[in-house]
Backbone as JSON, one array per atom type, in Angstrom:
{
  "sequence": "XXXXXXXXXXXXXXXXXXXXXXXXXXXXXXXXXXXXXXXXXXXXXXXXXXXXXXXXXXXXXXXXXXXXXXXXXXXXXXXXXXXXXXXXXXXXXXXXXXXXXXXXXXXXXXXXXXXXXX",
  "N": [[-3.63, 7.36, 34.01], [-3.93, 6.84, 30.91], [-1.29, 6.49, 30.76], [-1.06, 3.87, 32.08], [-3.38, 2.25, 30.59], [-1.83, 2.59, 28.04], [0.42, 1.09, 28.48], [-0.89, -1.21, 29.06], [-1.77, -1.95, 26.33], [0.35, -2.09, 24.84], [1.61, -4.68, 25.94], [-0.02, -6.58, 25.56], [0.27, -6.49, 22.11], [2.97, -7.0, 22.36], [3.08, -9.69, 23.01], [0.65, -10.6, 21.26], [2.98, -10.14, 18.74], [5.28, -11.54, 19.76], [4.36, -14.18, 19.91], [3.14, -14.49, 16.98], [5.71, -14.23, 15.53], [7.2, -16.26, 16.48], [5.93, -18.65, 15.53], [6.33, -18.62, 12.78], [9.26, -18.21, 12.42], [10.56, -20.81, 12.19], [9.8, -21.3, 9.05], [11.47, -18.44, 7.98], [13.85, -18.7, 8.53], [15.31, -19.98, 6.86], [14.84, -17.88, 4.35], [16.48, -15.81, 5.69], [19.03, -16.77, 5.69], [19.51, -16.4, 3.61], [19.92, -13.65, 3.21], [21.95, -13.39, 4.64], [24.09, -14.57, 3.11], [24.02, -13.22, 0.8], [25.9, -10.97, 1.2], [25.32, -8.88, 3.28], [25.94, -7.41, 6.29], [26.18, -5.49, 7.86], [25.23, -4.03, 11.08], [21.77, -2.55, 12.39], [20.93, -0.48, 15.12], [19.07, 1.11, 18.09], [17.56, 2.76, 19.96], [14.56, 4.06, 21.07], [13.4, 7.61, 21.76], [10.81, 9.78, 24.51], [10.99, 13.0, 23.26], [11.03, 15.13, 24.97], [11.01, 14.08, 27.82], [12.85, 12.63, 27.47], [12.55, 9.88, 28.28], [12.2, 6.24, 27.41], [10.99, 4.45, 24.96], [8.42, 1.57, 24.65], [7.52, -0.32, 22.34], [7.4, 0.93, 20.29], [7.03, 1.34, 16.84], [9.02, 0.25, 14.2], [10.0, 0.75, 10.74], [11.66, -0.09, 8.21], [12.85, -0.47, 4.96], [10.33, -1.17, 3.87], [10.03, -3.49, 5.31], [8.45, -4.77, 8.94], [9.46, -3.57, 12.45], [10.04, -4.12, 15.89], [10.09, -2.08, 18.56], [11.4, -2.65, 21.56], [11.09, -3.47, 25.2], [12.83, -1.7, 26.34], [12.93, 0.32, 24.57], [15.03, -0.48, 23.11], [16.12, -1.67, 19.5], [17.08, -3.53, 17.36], [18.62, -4.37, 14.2], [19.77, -6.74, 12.7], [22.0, -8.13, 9.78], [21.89, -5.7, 7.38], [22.29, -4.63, 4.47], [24.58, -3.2, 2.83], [24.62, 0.78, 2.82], [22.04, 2.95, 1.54], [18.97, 3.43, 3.47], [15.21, 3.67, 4.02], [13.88, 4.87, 6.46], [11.11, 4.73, 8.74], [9.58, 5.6, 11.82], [6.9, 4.73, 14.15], [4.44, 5.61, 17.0], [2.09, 5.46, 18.93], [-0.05, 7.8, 19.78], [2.39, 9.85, 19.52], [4.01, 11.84, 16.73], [4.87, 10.66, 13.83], [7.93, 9.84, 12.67], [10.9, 9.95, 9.94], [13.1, 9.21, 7.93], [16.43, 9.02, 5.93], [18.92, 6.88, 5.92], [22.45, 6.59, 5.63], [24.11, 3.47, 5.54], [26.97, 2.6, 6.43], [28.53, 0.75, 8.08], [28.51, -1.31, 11.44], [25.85, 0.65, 12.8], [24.38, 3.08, 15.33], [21.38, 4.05, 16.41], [19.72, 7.06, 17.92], [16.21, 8.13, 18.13], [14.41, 10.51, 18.55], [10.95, 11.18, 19.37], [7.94, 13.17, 19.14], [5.24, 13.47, 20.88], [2.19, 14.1, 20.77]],
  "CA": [[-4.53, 6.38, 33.42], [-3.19, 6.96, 29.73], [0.26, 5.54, 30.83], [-1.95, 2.45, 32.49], [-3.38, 1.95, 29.04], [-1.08, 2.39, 26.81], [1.02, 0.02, 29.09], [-1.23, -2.84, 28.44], [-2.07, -2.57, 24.78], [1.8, -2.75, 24.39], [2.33, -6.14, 26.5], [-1.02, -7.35, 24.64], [0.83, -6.25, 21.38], [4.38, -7.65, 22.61], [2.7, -11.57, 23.54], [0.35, -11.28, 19.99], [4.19, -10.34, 17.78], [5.83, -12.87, 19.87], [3.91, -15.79, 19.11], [3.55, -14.99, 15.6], [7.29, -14.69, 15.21], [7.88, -18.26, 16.72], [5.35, -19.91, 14.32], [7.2, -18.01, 11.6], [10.68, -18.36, 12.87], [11.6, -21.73, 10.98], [10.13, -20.71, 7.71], [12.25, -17.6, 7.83], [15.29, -19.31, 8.72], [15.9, -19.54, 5.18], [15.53, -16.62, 3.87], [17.57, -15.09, 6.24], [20.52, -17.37, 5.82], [20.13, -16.25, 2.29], [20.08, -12.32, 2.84], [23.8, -13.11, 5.0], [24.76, -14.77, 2.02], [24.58, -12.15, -0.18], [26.9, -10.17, 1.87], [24.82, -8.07, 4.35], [26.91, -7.27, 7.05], [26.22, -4.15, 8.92], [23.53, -4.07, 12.05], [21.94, -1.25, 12.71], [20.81, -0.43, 16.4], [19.08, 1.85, 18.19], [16.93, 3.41, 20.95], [13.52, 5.31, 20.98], [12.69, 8.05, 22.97], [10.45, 10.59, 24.46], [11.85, 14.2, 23.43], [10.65, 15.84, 25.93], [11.03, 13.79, 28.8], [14.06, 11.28, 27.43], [11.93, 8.36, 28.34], [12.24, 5.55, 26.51], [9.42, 4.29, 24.4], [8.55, 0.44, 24.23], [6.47, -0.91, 21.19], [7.42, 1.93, 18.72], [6.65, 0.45, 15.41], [10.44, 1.11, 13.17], [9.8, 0.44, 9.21], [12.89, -0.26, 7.18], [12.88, -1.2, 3.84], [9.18, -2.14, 4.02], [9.32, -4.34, 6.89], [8.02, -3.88, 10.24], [9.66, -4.32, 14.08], [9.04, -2.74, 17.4], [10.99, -1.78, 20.22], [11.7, -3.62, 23.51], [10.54, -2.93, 26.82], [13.61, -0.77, 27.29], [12.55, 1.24, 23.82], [15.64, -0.66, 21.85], [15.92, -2.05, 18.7], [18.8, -4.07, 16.6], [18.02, -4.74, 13.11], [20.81, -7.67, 12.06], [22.88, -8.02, 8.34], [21.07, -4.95, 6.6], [22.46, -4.51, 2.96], [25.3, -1.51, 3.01], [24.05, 1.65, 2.15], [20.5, 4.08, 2.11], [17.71, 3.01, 3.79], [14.23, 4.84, 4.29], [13.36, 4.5, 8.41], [10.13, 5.31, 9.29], [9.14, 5.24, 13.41], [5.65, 5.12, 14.28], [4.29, 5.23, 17.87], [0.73, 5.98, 19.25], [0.1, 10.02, 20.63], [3.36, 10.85, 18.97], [4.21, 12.27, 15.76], [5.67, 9.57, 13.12], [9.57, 10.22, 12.62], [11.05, 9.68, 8.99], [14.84, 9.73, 7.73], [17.13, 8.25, 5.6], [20.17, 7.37, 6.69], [23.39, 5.17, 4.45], [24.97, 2.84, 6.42], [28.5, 1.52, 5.31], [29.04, -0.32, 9.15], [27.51, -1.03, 11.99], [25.19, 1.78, 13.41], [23.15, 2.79, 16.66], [20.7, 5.76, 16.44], [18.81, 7.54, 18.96], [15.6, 8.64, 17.32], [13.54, 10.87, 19.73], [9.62, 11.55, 19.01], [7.77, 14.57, 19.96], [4.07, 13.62, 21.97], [1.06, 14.95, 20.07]],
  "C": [[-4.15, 6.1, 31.98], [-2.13, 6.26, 29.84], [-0.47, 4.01, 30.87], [-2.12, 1.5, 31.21], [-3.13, 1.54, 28.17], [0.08, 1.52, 27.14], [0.47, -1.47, 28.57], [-1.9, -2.76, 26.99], [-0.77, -2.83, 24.47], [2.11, -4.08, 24.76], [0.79, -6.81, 25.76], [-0.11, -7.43, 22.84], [2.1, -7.05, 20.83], [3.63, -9.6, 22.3], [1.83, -11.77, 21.97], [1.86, -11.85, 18.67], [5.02, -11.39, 17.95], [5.28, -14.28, 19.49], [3.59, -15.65, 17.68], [5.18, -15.16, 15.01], [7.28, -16.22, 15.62], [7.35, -19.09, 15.88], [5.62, -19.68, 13.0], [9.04, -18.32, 11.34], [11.51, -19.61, 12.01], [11.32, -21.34, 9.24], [10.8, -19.5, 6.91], [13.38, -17.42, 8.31], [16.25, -18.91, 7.42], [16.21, -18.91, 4.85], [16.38, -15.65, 4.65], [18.73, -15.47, 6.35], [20.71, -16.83, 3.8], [20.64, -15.04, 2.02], [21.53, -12.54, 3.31], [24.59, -13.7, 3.71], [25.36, -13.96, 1.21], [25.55, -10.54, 0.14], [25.93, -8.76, 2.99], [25.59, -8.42, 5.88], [26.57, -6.4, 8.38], [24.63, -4.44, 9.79], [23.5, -2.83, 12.23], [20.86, -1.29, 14.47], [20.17, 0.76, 16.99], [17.74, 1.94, 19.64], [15.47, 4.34, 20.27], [13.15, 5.98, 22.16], [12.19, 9.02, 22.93], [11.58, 11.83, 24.1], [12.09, 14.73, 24.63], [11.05, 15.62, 27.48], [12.64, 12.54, 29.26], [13.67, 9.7, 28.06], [12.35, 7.56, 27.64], [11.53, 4.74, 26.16], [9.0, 2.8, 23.93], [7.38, 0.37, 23.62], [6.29, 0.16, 20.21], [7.87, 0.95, 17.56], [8.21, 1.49, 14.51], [10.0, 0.14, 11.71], [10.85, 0.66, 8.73], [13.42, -0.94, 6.27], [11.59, -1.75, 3.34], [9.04, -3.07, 5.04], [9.66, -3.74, 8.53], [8.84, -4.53, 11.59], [9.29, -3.02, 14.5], [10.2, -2.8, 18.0], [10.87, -2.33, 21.04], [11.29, -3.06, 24.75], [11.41, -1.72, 27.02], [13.56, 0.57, 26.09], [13.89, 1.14, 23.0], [15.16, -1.46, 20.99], [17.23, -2.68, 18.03], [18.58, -5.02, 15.47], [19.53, -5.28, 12.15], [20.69, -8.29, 10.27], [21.36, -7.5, 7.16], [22.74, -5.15, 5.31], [23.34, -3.04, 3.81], [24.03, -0.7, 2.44], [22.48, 2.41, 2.46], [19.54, 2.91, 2.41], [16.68, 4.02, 4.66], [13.69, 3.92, 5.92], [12.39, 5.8, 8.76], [9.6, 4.53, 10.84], [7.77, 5.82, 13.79], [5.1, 4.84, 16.22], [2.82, 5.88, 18.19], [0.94, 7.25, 20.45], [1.58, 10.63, 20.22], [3.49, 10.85, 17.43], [5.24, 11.13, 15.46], [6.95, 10.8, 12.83], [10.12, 9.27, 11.44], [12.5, 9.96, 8.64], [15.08, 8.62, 6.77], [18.47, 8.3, 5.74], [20.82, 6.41, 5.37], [24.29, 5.09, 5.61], [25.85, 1.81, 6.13], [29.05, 0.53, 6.75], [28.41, -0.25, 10.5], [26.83, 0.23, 13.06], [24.14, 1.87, 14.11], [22.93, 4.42, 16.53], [20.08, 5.77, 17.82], [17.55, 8.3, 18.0], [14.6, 9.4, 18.33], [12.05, 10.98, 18.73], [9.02, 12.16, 20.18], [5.98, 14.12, 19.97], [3.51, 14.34, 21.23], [0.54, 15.82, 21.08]]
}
């Protein structure tokens, strides 16, 4: 029943982020043709999953740099022309323990970040 649940607050979740992205999407055209400008290059990539069970966890909330995405149905992620170098990555998901790191990334990079179930 918990899985059930936490199934549909994620696809409630997924259909609210998607339609605000699209009515966002041209006014942040811009600035994102301006961050490739300034030479951001490297993507970084990655997976979330249960520890325990190696699941993989869709609608984990990833924070990097101050701004927010989620994970995909299949519990990836692919966060296109980051800035070389450190960045603080915080992963938040509901009933598991938030997951914190900083990693420096000189090209492009795919993590696996597991989280450990309260």
């Amino acid at each position: 029943m918990k899985k059930i649940i936490s199934t549909l607050l994620l696809a409630v979740l997924f259909s609210a982020t998607t339609f605000a992205g699209n009515r966002n999407k041209e006014n942040n055209s811009k600035s994102e043709n301006k961050v490739e400008q300034v030479g951001s290059n490297v993507n970084l990539s990655g997976t979330i999953i249960d520890q325990k069970n190696n699941e993989t966890l869709a609608g984990a909330t990833i924070f990097i740099d101050g701004k927010k995405h989620y994970s995909d149905l299949d519990g990836n992620f692919n966060l296109m022309a980051l800035n070389t170098g450190k960045h603080k990555i915080s992963v938040e998901m509901i009933s598991y323990n938030n997951s914190q790191m900083e990693i420096d990334v000189q090209k492009d990079t795919n993590l696996k970040i597991q989280l450990i179930q309260e």
